[in-house]
N, C-alpha and C positions, 0 to 999 in steps of 0.2 A: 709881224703877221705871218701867220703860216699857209701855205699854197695849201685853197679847197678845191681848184676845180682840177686837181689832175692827185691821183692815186698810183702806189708804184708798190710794188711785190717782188720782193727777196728772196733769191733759188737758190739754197744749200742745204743736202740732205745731212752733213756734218757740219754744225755749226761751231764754230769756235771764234775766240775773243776780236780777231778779224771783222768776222763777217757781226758778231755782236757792234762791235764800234759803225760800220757802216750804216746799221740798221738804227742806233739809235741817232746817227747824226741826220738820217731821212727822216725820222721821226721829229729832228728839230725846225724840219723843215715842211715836211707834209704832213696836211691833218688826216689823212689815212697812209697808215703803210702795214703790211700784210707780211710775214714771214712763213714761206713752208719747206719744212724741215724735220728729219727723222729723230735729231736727237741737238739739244747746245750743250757745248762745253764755257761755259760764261768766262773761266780763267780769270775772274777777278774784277769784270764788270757787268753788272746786270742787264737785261732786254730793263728799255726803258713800260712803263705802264701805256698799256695805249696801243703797242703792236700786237696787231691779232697774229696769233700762232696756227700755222696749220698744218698738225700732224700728218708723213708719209711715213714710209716705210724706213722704218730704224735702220741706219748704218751702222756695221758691224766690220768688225777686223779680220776681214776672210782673205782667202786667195784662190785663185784660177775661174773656174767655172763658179761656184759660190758666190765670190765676187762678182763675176757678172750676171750669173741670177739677181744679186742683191739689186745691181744699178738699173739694171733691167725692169724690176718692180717698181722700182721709185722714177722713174723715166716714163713708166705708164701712165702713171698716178700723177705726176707732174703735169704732165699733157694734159691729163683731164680738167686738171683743177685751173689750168689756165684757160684752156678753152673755153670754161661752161662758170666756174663760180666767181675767178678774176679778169674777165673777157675784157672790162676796160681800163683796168691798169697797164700804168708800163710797168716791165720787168728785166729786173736785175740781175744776171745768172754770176753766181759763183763757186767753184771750184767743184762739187761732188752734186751726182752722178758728175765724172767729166768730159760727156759726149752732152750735158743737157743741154748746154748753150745756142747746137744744133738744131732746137725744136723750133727757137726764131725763124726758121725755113717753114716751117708750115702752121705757122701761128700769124696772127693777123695783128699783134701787141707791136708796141713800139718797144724794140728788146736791146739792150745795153750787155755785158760781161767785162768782168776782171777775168785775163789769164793770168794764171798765177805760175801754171804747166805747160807748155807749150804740147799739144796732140796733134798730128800724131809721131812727132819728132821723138817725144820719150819712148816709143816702141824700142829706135834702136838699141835701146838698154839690153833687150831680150835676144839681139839677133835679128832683129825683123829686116827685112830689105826695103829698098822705096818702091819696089816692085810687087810687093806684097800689095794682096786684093784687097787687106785690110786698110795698107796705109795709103794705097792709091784712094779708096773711095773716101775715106776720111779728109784728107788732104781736098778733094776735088768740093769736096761738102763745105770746109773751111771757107773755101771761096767765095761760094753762092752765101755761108751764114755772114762772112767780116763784112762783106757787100752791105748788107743790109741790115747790119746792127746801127743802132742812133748812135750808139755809144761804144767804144773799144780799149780798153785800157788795159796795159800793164804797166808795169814795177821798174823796166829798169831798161838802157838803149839798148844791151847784148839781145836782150828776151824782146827786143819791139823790131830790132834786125832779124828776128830768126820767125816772128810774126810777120813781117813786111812780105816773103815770098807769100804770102796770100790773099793779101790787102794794101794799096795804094799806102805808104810810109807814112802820109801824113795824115791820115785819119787816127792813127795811133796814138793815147793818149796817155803819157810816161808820169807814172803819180808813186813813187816810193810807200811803203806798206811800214810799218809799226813793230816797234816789242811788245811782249806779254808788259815788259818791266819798263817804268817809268822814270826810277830813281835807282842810282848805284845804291843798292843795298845790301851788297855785300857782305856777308856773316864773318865775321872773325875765326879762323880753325880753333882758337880755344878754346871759343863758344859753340861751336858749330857742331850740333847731335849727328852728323851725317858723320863728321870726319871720326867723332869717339867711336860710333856706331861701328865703323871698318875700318878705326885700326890705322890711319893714315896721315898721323902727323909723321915729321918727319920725310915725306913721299914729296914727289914734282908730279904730279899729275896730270896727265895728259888724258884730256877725257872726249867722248864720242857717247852723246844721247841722242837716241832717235829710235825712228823705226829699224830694223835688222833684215828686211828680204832681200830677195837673190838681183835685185839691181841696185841695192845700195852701197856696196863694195867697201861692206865694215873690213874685208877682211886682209886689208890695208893696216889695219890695224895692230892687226896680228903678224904682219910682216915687218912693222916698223917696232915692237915687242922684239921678234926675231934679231934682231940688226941690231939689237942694244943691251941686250943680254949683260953684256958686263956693266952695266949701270943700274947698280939695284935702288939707288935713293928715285929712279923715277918707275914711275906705274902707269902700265896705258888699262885705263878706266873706261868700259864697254857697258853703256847701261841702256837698256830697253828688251823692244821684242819683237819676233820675226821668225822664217821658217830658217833664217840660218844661224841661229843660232846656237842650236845641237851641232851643227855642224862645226862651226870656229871652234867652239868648247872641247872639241870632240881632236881637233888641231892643234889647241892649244896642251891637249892635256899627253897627245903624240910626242910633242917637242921639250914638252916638260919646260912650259914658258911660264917659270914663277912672278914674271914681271906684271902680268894680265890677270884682271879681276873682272866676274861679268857679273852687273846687276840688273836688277828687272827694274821695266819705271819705273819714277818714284811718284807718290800720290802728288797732287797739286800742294798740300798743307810741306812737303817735305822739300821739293820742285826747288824753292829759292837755296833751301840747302844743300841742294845735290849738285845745282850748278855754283855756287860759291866754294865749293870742293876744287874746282877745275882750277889750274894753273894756267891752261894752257888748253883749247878748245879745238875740236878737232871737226871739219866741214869736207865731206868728198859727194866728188858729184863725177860719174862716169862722163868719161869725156867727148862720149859720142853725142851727148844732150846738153853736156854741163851751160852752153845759152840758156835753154830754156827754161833754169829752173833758179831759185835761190833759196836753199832751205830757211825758215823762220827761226833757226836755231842759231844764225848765224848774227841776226840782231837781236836776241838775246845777251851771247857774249858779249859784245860790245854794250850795253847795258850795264852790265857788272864790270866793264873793264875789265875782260881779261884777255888776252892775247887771241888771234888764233891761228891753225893752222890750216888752208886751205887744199885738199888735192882736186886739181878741177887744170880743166885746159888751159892754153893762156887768152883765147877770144870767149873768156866765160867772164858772167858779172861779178864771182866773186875775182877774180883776178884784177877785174877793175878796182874794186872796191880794195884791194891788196894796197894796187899802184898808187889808189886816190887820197886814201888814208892813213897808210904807214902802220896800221894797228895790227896786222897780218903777213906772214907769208905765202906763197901761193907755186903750187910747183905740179907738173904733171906726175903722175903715178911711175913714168918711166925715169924721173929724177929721185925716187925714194931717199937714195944715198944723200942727198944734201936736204933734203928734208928731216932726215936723223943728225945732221951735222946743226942745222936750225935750234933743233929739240935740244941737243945738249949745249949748244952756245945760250939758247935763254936760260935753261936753267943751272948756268955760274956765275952768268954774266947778271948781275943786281941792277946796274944802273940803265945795260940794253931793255931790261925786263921791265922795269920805270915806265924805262918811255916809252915803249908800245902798248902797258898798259893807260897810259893817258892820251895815248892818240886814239885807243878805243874807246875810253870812255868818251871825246870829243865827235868823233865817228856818230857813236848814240845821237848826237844831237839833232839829227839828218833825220832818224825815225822814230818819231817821236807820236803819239797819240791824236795830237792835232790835225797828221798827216791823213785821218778818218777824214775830218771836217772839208779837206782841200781836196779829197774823190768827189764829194758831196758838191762842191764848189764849183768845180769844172763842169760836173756834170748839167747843173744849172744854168752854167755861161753858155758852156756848149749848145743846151737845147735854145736858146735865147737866137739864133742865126737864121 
């Protein structure tokens, strides 16, 4: 029987296969649930029939002021549509705008969030100090909103300790998040359109998909290119899109790095073949944040089983996840040198290469799709108190 007396409405103005699973496992459980959101990206599972949609302001791939016009808009519009047309729903906030979770302060809803980013910790990406006006008032805001959220959850202990400075440890509620991919299914390079497509059999492929702006520190990349120069059978594989990208391109073509190849995404229909391209997967997270954050690219690899390579601190969750599972190395950005010592020992070494691709694909089994159901789960227990 599904719960009629209580209704709940889902905040994500960038919808993706994440917040789709969440929304359809409320849906398996409440006879109304409400979604509002600028734009979904489904990645492979549909909105079930039955959640009402309600259009804000489309999110878009900007930066600086644009982008904070954009959240800005949808932050308004958010407000309103809680206050006045879902006034007695609880509400679910996730990820973008990602100051929205905040409006639980001056909303009258019973309001829950996933962090998935810890704010305003990722500023110091930019430089920002803790003295900054922006991240003092945000920070002081966190307070007053973790207070009084029903619900508070994230992903992983690193990201629920660097949460904890603003909310009591134990109200924190540590629920692992999912891959795009289900099942290792892996493309064969013989068969694989991606690899005839560029040319890259024969290559060790060291590859980095994602986004490319200026706190992502692709350019890591291009330094571990640098450093290996005399090993032409591997290729460090740069695919997406970002403002720094003219710029690496612009670095790489200075140094005359024949080893580095940059592609633009790949569409979702090509996605499983661009990452079965990868030998060898590549995860950086600046080390001023790397707690607060796990990219989603990261259980992907592990999905397909393929190794990967971590540059993140060593109090970060992917470094845990290095220690806990074996399927990864994991080294700070000022170790480079034995990070390229890594790279060329996997790629001679056949039977090292085995095994870490079967501790990742073991790894996978930790995030699995189910791990939807058991946000839904808790959340229900939880309110049960």
């Amino acid at each position: 029987m599904k719960i009629t007396d209580r209704k709940i409405v889902v905040v994500n103005q960038a919808v993706n296969y994440l917040t789709v699973g969440l929304c359809n496992e409320f849906a398996a459980r409440f006879e109304q649930v409400a979604l509002i959101t600028g734009n979904v990206h489904s990645q492979g599972e549909e909105l079930s029939n039955g959640i009402e949609l309600c259009s804000i302001h489309k999110w878009q791939e900007t930066h600086g002021v644009s982008k904070a016009l954009n959240y800005l808009k949808a932050l308004v519009r958010i407000w309103s549509l809680l206050l006045f047309r879902f006034r007695g729903y609880e509400v679910f906030f996730i990820s973008v705008p990602p100051m929205a979770y905040l409006l639980n302060i001056f909303l009258p809803h019973r309001c829950s969030s996933i962090i998935w980013d810890v704010y305003p910790d990722i500023f110091k990406i930019t430089g920002m100090k803790e003295t900054h006006p922006v991240y003092r008032i945000w920070a002081w805001l966190n307070r007053i909103s973790f207070r009084k959220m029903l619900r508070l959850f994230t992903i992983g202990e690193r990201m629920a300790d660097l949460v904890a400075q603003y909310v009591d440890r134990e109200k924190i509620i540590i629920q692992p998040i999912w891959s795009i991919f289900q099942k290792n299914n892996k493309v064969s390079r013989d068969i694989n359109p991606f690899v005839e497509k560029h040319e890259l059999h024969g290559k060790f492929i060291v590859q980095y998909s994602g986004n490319i702006g200026l706190t992502h520190k692709v350019e890591v990349m291009v330094e571990l290119a640098e450093r290996m120069q005399d090993q032409p059978h591997i290729l460090f594989q740069i695919i997406g899109r970002g403002p720094m990208v003219p710029v690496l391109q612009k670095i790489v073509g200075e140094k005359q790095l024949t080893n580095c190849q940059f592609l633009p995404f790949q569409s979702d229909e090509m996605f499983p073949f661009s990452l079965s391209a990868a030998d060898l997967g590549i995860v950086v997270l600046d080390e001023l944040t790397s707690k607060g954050s796990v990219p989603s690219k990261s259980y992907n690899l592990m999905s397909y089983g393929i190794p990967s390579l971590y540059i993140a601190a060593p109090d970060s969750e992917l470094h845990d996840y290095a220690q806990r599972f074996g399927h990864a190395e994991c080294f700070p950005e000022k170790e480079l040198d034995r990070a390229v010592e890594f790279i060329l020992r996997l790629s001679q070494d056949k039977e090292l290469y085995k095994e870490m691709s079967e501790k990742s694909q073991a790894a996978a089994a930790n995030f699995k799709r189910d791990n939807a159901g058991k946000f839904i789960e808790r959340y229900l227990a939880a309110n049960d108190h």
